[in-house]
C-alpha positions as CSV (number, residue, x, y, z in Angstrom):
1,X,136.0,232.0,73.6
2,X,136.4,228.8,70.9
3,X,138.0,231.1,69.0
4,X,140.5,232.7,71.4
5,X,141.3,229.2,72.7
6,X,142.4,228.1,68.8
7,X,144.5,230.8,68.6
8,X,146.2,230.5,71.5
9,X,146.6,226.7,71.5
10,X,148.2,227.4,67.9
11,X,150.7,229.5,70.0
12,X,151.2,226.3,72.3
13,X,152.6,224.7,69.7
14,X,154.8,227.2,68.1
15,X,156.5,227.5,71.1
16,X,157.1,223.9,71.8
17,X,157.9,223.1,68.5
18,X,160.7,226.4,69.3
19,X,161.6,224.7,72.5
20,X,162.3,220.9,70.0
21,X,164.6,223.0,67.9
22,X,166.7,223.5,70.6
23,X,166.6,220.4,71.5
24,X,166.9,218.9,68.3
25,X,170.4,221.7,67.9
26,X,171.6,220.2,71.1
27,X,171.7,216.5,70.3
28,X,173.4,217.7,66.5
29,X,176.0,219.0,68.5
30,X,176.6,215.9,70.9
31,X,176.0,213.4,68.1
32,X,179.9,213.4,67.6
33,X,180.5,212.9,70.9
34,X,177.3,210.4,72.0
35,X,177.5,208.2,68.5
36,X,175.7,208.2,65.3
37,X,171.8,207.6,67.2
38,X,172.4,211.2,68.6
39,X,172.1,212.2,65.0
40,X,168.9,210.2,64.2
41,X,167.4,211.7,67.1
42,X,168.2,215.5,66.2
43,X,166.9,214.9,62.6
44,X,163.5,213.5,64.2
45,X,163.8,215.8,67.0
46,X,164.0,218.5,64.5
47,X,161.0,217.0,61.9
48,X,158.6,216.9,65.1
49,X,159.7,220.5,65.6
50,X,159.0,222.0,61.8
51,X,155.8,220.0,62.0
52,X,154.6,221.2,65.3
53,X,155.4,224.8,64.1
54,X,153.9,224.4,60.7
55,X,150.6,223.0,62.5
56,X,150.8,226.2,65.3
57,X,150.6,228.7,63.0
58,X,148.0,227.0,60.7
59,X,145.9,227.0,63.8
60,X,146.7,230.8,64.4
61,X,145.6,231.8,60.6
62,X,142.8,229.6,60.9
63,X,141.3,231.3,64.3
64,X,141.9,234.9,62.9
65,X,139.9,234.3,59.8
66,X,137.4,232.2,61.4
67,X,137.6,235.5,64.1
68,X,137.2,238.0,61.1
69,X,134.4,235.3,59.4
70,X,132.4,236.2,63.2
71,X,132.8,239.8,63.3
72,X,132.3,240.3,59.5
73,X,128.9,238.7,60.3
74,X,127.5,239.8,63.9
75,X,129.7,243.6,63.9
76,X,133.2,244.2,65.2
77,X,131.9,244.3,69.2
78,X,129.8,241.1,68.7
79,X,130.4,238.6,72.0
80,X,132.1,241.4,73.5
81,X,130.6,242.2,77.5
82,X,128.9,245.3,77.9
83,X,130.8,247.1,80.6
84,X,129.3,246.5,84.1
85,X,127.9,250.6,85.2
């Protein structure tokens, strides 16, 4: 369960750091338009972003092996339920 929840968390944050990019794209485009802070913010809009993806899929690598670490020890169907007959 520790282990599903790392990987998915590390989704978590591959998808917001997606969801900065846009946002970080958006205020790149107004920064003519809104003045020159609009362009500060994108850049650290867009840092955040590659940071939050970068950590995400650290995360993901790191629950697969630890995952793989698990089964290699206690067999492939260890912490598995038995089906209920």
């Amino acid at each position: 369960m520790k282990l599903e929840r790392a990987r998915n968390s590390g989704w978590l944050f591959v998808v917001i750091g997606a969801i900065n990019i846009v946002a970080a794209v958006n205020f790149g485009l107004q920064s003519d338009a809104r003045g020159q802070w609009a362009a500060v913010v994108a850049i650290a809009v867009g840092v955040v972003a590659v940071c939050l993806i970068v950590f995400g899929i650290t995360r993901i690598l790191a629950g697969q092996a630890a995952l793989r670490r698990f089964e290699d020890e206690h067999g492939a169907d260890a912490g598995k339920q038995a089906p209920i007959t």
